[in-house]
C-alpha positions as CSV (number, residue, x, y, z in Angstrom):
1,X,55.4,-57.2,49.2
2,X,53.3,-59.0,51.9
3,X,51.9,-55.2,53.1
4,X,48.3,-56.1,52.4
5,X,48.3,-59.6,53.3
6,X,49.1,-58.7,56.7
7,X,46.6,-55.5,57.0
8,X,44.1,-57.9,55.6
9,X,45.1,-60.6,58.1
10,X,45.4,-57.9,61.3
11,X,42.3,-56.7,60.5
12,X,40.3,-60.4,60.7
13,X,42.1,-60.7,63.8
14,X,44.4,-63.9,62.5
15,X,47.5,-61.6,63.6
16,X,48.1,-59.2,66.3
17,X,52.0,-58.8,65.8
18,X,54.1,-58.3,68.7
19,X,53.5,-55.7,71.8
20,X,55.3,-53.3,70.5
21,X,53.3,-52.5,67.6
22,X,55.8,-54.6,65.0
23,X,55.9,-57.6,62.3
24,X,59.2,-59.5,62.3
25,X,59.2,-61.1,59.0
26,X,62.8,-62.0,59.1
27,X,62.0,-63.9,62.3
28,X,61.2,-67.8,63.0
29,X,57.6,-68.1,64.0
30,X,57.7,-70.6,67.3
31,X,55.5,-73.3,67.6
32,X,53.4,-71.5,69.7
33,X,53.2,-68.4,67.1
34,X,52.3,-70.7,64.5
35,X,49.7,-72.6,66.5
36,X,48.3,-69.0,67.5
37,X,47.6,-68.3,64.1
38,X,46.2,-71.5,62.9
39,X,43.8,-71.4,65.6
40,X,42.9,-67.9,64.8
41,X,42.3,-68.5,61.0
42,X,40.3,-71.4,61.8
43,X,38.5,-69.6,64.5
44,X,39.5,-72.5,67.3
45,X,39.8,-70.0,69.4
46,X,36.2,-68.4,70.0
């Protein structure tokens, strides 16, 4: 259900997933996943 949300957000660069290529949805972000993609989305970053 969240397919496109995720190509969409890959694609802007917001998410990179892990090294192996995956999403873990069923997963807890940590702190510093969530504060990876906040600063991403808000462009902090750049």
């Amino acid at each position: 259900w969240a397919r496109s949300a995720v190509a969409t957000a890959v694609k802007n660069g917001i998410i990179k997933g892990y090294t192996d290529n995956t999403f873990r949805p069923q997963d807890n972000a940590t702190r510093a996943e969530a504060a990876t993609v906040i600063m991403n989305a808000l462009n902090l970053n750049k």
